[in-house]
BALO-887546 format. One record per residue (C-alpha): residue in one letter; x, y, z. Coordinates in steps of 0.05 Angstrom, whole numbers, padded with zeros to 5 digits, always signed. Layout:
# residues N
aXYZ...
# end
This chain:
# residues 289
x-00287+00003+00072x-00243+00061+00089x-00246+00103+00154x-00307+00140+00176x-00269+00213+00191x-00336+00256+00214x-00312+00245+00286x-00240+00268+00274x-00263+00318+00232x-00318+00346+00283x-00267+00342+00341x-00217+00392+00296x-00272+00435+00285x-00280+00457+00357x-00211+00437+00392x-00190+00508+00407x-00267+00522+00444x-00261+00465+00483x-00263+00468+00564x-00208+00438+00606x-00257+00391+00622x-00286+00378+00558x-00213+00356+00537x-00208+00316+00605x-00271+00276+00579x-00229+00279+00504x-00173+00249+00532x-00209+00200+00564x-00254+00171+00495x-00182+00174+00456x-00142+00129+00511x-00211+00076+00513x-00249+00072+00447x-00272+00015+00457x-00300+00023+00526x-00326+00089+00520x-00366+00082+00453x-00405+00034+00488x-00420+00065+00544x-00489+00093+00573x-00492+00178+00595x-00487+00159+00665x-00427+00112+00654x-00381+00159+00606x-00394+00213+00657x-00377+00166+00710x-00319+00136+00684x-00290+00191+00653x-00302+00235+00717x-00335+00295+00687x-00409+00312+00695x-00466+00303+00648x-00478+00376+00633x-00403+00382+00604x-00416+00307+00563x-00483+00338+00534x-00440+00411+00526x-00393+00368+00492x-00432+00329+00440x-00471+00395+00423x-00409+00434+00404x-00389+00378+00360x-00465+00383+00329x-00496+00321+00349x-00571+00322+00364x-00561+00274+00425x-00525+00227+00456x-00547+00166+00420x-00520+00203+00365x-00454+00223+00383x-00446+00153+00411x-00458+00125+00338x-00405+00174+00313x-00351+00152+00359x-00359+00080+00339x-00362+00096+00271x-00300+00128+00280x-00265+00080+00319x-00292+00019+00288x-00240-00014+00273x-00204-00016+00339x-00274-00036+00377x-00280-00097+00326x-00207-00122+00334x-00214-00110+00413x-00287-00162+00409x-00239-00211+00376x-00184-00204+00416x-00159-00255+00467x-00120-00256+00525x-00040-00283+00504x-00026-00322+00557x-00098-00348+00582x-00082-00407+00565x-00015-00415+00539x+00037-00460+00582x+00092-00492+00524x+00128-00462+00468x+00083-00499+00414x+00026-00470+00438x+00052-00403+00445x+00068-00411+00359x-00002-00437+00347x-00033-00385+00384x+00013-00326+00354x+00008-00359+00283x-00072-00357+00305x-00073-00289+00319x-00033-00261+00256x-00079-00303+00205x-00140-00280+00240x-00121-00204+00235x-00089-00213+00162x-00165-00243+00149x-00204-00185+00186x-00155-00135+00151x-00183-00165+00085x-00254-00143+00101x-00244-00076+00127x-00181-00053+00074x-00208-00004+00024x-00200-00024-00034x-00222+00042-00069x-00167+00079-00021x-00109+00022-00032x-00117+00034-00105x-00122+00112-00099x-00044+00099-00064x-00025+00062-00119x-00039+00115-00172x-00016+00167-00129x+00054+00127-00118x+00063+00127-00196x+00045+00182-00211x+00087+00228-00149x+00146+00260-00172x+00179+00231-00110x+00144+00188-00054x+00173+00212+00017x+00162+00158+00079x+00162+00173+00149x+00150+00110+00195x+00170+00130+00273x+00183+00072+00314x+00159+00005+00289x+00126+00031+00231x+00193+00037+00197x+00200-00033+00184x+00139-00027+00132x+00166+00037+00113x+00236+00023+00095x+00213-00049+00056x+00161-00005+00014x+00218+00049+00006x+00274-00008-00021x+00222-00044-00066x+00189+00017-00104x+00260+00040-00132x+00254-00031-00168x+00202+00008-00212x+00248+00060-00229x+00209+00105-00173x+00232+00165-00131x+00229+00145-00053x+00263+00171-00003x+00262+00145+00064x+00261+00202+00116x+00294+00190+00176x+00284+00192+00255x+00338+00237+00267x+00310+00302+00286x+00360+00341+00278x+00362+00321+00201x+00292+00327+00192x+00297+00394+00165x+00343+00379+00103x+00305+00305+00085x+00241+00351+00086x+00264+00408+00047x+00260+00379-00022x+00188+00351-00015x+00147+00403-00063x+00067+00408-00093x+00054+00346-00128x+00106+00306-00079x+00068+00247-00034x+00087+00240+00031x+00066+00173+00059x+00061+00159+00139x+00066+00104+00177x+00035+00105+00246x+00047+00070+00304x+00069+00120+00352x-00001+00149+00392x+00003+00220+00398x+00062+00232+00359x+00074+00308+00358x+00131+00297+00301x+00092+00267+00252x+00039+00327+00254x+00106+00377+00247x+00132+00330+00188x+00060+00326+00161x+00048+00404+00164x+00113+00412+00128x+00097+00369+00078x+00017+00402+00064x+00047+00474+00067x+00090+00449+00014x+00034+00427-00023x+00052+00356-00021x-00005+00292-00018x-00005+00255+00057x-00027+00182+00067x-00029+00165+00134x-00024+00090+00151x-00037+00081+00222x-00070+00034+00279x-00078+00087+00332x-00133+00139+00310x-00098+00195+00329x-00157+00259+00306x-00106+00315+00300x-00067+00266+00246x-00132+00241+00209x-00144+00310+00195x-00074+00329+00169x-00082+00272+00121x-00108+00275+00056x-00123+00200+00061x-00119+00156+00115x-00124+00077+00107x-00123+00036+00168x-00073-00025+00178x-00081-00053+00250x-00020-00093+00273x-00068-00152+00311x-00104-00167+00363x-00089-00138+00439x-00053-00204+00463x-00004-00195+00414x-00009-00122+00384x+00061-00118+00371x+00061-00171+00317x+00083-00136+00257x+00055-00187+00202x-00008-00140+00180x+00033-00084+00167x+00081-00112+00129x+00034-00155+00093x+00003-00088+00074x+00071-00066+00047x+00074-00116+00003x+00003-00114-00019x+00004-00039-00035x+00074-00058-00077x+00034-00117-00113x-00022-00062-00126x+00034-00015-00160x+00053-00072-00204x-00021-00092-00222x-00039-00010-00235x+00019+00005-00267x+00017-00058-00318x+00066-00059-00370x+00103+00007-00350x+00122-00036-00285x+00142-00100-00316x+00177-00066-00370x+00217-00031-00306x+00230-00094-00278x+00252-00125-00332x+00303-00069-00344x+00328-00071-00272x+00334-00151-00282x+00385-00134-00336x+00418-00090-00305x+00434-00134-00254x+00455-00183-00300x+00503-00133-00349x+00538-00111-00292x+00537-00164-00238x+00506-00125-00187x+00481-00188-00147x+00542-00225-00139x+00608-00210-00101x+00659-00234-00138x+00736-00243-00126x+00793-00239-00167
# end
C-alpha cells in the first residue's frame, strides 16, 4: 500500500490562491494530522481558530464536494501517521527500571517493524529497486537522522558495482555534489527533517536536471510529496519513542536485499567479483611487515 497523494497533490494545486487564513488553518492540519482529520466542522474551526466560512472556502478550492469529503482525503493522506499515533503509547507511563525501559523500547521497534510490513508497498519498493540498477548514478540526500539510512544504503550498493554518491550536509558544497546529477540520474531522499526548505532546493535541482526522486520520509511534508516522483513511507516508530531509528534502517537493508533479489545473477556475479577482489589484494586485512 503506497501513499494516497490526492491531498498533497490538491494542496499544490491551489497554494499560491490561498488566504492568510486559509494557510493559518493549513498550518494547523500539517502540525496535527491526527487530531484534525478526526475532527467535526465546528471543532477544526474551533481548534484551529479560523471560522467555518474560510474551512468550507477552503475544502472547495481544493474541489471537495463537502466536508465529510475533504475529511476522508486528509486521512487518506495522512494515514499512516494517524494509525501509528492509535498504537502509540506513552514511554514512560509505566516504566520505572532499566529492564523495563529495554522491553518496552524492544516492544515498540518490533511493533512498528511489524506495522511497517503491512503498509510498505511492495509494488513501489520494487519500482526502487529497478530504478537503483538501472540509474546511471544513484545520488542520496538524508538531512539530519536520515543520514544514517542513507550513508549504509550508499556504502552497501557500491558492493554491486553501482554508482552512489552520498551528498553531503554542507551547504556550501551542495552546489558541486549536485552538479553532476543529469536525466536518467536518481536522486533518492531521506526525510526526517519537517519542513525542510533544502531538500525542496536539492530536489528542484535534481528534477530540472531531469533526474528520478524517491522520497523516503515519516513527516508528510505536501510541498516534498509533490516534488517526488515516488514517495514510499518509512515511519521511525511509535510517538513514545519516535526517535528509534530501527525501521529506517531496517528499510535500508530491505531495499538492498530487494536489489540483490531483482538484480539476480548480475548481483551475485558482482559480489562474487568484489569477494575476490578482496581476497587478490588483501583489502580486508591490515597487515605489518
Amino acid at each position: 500500500m503506497g501513499i494516497d497523494t490526492e491531498w498533497a497533490q490538491r494542496v499544490g494545486q491551489v497554494r499560491g490562491g490561498l488566504t492568510k487564513t486559509e494557510e493559518t488553518l493549513l498550518s494547523f492540519i500539517s502540525a496535527a494530522p491526527h487530531i484534525s482529520a478526526f475532527m467535526s466542522l465546528k471543532q477544526l474551526c474551533e481548534s484551529s481558530g479560523v471560522s467555518k466560512p474560510v474551512v468550507i472556502e477552503f475544502y472547495r478550492k481544493l474541489g471537495y464536494a463537502d466536508f465529510k469529503e475533504f475529511r476522508e482525503g486528509l486521512q487518506g493522506f495522512y494515514s499512516q501517521h494517524i494509525d501509528s499515533y492509535r498504537a502509540s503509547t506513552t514511554a514512560f507511563r509505566n516504566i520505572t527500571t532499566i529492564d523495563e525501559l529495554i522491553a518496552a523500547s524492544v516492544d515498540v521497534d518490533v511493533r512498528s517493524l511489524q506495522r511497517m510490513a503491512g503498509y510498505l508497498s511492495r509494488e513501489q519498493l520494487g519500482q526502487a529497486a529497478r530504478r537503483i540498477l538501472d540509474a546511471p548514478n544513484t545520488y542520496l540526500f538524508a538531512p539530519g537522522t536520515g543520514f544514517y539510512p542513507a550513508h549504509y544504503l550508499c556504502e552497501r550498493l557500491r558492493r554491486y558495482h553501482l554508482r552512489a554518491h552520498l551528498i553531503g550536509s554542507d551547504i556550501q558544497h551542495l552546489a558541486e555534489e549536485l552538479f553532476p546529477i543529469r536525466e536518467g540520474d536518481l536522486l533518492l531522499v531521506f526525510e526526517y527533517v519537517p519542513e525542510s526548505d533544502i531538500c525542496l532546493r536539492v530536489m528542484d535541482r535534481a528534477s530540472d536536471a531531469g533526474a528520478h526522486i524517491i522520497l523516503v520520509t515519516e513527516p508528510v511534508d505536501v510541498p516534498l510529496v509533490n516534488r517526488a516522483d515516488s514517495v514510499i513511507v518509512v515511519n521511525r516508530g511509535e510517538l513514545g519513542f519516535k526517535n528509534s531509528m530501527a525501521v529506517p534502517m531496517s528499510f535500508a537493508n530491505l531495499m538492498l536485499l530487494t536489489i540483490e533479489l531483482v538484480g539476480g545473477k548480475r548481483i551475485a556475479d558482482d559480489l562474487k567479483t568484489l569477494e575476490e577482489t578482496r581476497e587478490r589484494y588483501a583489502l580486508s586485512r591490515l597487515e605489518t611487515s
